[in-house]
C-alpha positions as CSV (number, residue, x, y, z in Angstrom):
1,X,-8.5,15.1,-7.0
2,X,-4.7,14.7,-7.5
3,X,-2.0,13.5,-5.9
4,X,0.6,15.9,-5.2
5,X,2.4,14.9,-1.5
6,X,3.1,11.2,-2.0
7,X,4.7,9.3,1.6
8,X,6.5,6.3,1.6
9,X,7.2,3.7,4.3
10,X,11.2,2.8,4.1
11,X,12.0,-0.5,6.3
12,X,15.1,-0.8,7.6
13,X,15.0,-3.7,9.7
14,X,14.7,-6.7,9.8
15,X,15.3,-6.4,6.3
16,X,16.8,-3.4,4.2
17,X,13.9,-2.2,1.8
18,X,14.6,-3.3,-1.6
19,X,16.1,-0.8,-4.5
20,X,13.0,-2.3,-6.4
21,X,10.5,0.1,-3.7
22,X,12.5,3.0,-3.8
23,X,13.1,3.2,-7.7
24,X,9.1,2.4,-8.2
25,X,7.8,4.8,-5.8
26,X,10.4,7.7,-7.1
27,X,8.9,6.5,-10.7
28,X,5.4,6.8,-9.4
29,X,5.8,10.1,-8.0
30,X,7.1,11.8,-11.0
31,X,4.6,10.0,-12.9
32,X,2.1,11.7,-11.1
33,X,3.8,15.1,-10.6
34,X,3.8,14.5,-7.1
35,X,6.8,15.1,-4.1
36,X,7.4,12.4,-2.3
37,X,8.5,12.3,1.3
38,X,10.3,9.2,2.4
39,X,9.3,8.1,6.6
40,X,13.1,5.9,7.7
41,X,12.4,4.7,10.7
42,X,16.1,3.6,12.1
43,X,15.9,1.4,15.1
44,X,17.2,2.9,18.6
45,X,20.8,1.4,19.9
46,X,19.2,2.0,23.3
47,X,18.6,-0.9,24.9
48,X,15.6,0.2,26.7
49,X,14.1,0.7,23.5
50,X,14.0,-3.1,23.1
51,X,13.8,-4.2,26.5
52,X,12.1,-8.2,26.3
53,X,8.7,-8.8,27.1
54,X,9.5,-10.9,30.3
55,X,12.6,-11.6,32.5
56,X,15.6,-9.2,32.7
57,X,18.2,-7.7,30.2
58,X,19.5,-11.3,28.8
59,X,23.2,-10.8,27.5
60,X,22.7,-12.8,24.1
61,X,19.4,-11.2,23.2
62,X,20.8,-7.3,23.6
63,X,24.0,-8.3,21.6
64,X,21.3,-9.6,19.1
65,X,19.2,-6.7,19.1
66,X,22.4,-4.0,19.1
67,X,23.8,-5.9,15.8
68,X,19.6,-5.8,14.5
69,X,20.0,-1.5,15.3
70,X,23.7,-1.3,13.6
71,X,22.2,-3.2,10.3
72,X,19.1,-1.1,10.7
73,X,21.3,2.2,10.8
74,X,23.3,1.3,7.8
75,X,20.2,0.6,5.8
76,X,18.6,3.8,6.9
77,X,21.8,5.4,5.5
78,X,21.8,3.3,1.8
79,X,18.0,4.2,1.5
80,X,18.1,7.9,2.4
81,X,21.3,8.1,-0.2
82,X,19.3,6.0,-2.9
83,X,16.7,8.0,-2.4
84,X,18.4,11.3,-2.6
85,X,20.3,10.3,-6.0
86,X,16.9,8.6,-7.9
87,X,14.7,11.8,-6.6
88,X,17.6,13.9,-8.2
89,X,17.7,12.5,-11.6
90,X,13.5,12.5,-11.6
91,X,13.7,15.8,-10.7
92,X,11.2,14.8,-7.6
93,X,11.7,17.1,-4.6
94,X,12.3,14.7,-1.8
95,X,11.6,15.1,2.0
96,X,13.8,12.8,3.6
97,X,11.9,12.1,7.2
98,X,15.3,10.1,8.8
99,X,14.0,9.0,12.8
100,X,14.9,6.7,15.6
101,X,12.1,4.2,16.6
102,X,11.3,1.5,19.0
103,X,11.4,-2.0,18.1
104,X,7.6,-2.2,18.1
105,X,7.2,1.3,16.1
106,X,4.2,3.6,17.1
107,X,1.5,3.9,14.4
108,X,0.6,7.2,15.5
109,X,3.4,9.2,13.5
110,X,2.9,7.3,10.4
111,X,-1.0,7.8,10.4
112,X,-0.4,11.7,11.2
113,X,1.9,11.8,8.1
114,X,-0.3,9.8,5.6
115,X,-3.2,12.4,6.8
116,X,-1.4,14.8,5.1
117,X,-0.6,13.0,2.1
118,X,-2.3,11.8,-0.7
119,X,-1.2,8.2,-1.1
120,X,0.9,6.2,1.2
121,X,3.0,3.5,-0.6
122,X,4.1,0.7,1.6
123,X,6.6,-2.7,0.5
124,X,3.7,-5.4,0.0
125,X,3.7,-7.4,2.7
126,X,4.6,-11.4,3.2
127,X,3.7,-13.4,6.1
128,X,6.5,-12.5,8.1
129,X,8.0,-9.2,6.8
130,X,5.9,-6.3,7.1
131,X,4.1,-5.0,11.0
132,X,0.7,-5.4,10.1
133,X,0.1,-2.7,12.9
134,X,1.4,-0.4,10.3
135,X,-0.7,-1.5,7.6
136,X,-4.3,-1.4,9.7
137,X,-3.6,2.1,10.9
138,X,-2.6,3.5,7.2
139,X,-6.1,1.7,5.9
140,X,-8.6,2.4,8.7
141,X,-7.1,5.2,10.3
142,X,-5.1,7.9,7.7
143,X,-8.1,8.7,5.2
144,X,-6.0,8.4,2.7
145,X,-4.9,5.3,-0.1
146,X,-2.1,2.8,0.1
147,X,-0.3,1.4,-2.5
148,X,1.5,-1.7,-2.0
149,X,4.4,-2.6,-4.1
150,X,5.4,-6.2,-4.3
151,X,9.0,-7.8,-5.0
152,X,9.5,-8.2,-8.6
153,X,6.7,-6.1,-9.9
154,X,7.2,-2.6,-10.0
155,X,4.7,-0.5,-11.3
156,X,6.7,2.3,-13.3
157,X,3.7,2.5,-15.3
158,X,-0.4,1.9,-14.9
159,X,-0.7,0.3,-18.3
160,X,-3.9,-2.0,-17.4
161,X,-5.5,-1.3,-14.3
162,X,-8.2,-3.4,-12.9
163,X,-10.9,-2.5,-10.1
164,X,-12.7,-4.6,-8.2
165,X,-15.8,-3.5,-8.1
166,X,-19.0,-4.8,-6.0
167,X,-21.3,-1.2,-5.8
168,X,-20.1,-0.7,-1.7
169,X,-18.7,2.4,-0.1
170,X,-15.3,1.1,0.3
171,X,-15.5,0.1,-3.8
172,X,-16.8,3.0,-4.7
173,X,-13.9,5.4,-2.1
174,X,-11.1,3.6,-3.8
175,X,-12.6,4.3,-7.1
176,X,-12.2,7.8,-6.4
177,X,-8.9,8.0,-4.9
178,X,-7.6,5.8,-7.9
179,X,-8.8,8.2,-10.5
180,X,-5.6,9.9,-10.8
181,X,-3.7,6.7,-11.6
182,X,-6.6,5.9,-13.6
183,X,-6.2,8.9,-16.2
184,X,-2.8,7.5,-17.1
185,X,-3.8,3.9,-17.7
186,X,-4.3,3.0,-21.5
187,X,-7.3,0.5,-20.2
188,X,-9.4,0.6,-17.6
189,X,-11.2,-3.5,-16.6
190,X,-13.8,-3.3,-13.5
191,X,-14.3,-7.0,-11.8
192,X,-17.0,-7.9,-10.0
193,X,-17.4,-11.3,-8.5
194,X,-21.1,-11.9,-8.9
195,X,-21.8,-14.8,-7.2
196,X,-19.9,-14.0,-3.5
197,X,-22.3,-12.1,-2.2
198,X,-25.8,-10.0,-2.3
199,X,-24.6,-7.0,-4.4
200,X,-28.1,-5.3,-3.6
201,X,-27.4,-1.3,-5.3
202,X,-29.4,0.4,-6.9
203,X,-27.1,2.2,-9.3
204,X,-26.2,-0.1,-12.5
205,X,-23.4,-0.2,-14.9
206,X,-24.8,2.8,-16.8
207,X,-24.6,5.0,-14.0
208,X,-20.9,3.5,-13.2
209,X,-20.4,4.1,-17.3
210,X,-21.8,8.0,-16.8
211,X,-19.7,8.7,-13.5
212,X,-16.5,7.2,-15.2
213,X,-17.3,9.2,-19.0
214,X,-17.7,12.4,-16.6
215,X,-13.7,12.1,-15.9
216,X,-12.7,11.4,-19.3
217,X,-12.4,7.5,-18.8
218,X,-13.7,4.4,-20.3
219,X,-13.6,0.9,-19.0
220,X,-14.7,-3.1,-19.7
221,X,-17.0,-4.8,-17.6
222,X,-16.4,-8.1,-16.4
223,X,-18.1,-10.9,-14.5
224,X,-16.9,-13.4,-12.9
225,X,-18.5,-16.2,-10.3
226,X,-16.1,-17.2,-7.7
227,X,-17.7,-21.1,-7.9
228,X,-16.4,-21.3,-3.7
229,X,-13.0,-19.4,-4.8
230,X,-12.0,-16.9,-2.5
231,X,-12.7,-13.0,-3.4
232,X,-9.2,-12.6,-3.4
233,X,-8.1,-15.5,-5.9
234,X,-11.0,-14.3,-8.0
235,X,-9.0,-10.9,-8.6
236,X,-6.4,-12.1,-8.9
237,X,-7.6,-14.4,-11.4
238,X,-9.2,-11.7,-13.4
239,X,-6.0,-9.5,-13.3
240,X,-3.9,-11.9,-14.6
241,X,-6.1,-13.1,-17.5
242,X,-6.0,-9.0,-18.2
243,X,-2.8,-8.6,-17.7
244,X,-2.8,-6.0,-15.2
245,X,0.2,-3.9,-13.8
246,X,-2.5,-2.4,-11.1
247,X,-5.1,-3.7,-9.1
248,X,-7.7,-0.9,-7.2
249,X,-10.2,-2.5,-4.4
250,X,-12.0,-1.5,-1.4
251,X,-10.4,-1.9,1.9
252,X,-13.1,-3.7,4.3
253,X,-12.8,-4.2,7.8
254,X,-14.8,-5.6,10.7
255,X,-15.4,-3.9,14.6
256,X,-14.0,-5.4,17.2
257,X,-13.7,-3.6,20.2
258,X,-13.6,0.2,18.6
259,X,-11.2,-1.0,16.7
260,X,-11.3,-2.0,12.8
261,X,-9.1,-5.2,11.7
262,X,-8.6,-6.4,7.8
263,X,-11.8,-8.5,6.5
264,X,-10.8,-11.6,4.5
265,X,-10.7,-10.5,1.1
266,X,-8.6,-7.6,2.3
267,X,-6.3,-9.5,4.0
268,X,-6.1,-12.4,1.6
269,X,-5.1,-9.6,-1.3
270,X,-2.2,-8.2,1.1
271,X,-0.6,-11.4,1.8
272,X,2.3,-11.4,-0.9
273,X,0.1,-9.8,-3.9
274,X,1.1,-10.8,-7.0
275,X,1.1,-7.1,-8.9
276,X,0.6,-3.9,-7.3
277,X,-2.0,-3.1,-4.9
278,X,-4.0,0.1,-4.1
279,X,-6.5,-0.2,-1.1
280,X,-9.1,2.2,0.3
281,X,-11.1,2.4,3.2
């Protein structure tokens, strides 16, 4: 597998997406060889397109919301021309996807454009910044990878890259759609938590040593017992101690209603990661 069509998620309101996101996803694209298509969703000036849940049009709130759509235009405008000017000098062929959107955006064109791309990078998200609509649909819905990219730690490079790894099908479908950030690490660390839960495969670390040798990679081993930690802290943990610049895990989810939501360890490594962030379902 490679990565070739790359798709990045550009906020523009409430907040502006930071240069930090658009230089490390234009860095990860030519990295990879890849082109990278950039989704800006602008927010609509039309007031029915942020009409409030109850009571009528209230005077305060559309002036509100119309200043919100202005700031969310001009951002759109700084991203796209950021954009244009760091795909330029990487020599990354850009598709600039430049649309008006509702205040609660649809998932449904984001998951049909991640279909057909090979990784979806998103901003990582903090407890009030990113729609974790968004997010659910890219995981459980696209196929396809997401990278999240936190403030302050870009990843220009996968230098160290930890895996957390627990023998499951959502462990073992991110291993595989890491593999091509993978080749370019100088090491390779796989984390498993021992003690969290029944681990029950068949398959041991020789087998996980043969699949990896058979791409032309090498990794360490490491356990750890979480002693009541959570899953997430554990990795965390582990990646710091390593020194990581990437961290590659499953994606879990729970049914409810024909509909998949984040598990807890997935949902406690999205909330404000501290380094980068790859997740697979």
């Amino acid at each position: 597998m490679s990565i070739r069509q790359t798709l990045l998620h550009v906020p523009t309101f409430p907040d502006p997406a930071r240069d930090q996101l658009l230089e490390g996803a234009v860095a990860i694209a030519a990295l990879l060889g890849s082109a990278l298509t950039a989704q800006v969703p602008q927010l609509d000036s039309d007031p029915s397109s942020f009409r409030p849940m109850m009571g009528g049009f209230v005077a305060d709130y559309m002036q509100v919301m119309a200043e919100i759509a202005a700031d969310s235009e001009k951002n759109a405008g700084k991203a796209c021309e950021k954009l244009t000017e760091l795909c330029g000098r990487k020599k990354v062929a850009l598709d600039l996807r430049r649309g008006l959107t509702r205040l609660n955006m649809p998932v449904q064109e984001l998951v049909d454009l991640a279909r057909l791309h090979d990784l979806t990078i998103f901003p990582a998200p903090g407890p009030e910044t990113l729609d974790y609509r968004l997010i659910h649909a890219a995981i459980f819905q696209s196929g396809r990878p997401s990278l999240f990219l936190p403030a302050g730690r870009p990843l220009i490079r996968p230098g160290r890259v930890v895996v957390g790894w627990d023998f499951s099908r959502e462990a073992a479908r991110a291993l595989k759609d890491a593999l091509p950030l993978l080749a370019l690490a100088d090491e390779i660390h796989f984390v498993t938590v021992t003690d969290e839960k029944d681990i029950g495969a068949t398959t041991t670390a020789t087998d996980l040593e043969k699949f990896m040798r058979a791409h032309g990679l090498s990794f360490n081993h490491h356990r750890m017992q979480s002693r009541s930690a959570t899953i997430a802290s554990c990795l965390f943990r582990g990646a710091e101690e390593i020194g990581a610049d990437l961290l590659v895990m499953g994606a879990y989810g729970h049914s409810r209603l024909s509909e998949f939501i984040l598990g807890g360890a997935t949902l406690g490594v999205l909330n404000n990661p501290p380094l980068p962030l790859l997740l697979s379902h």
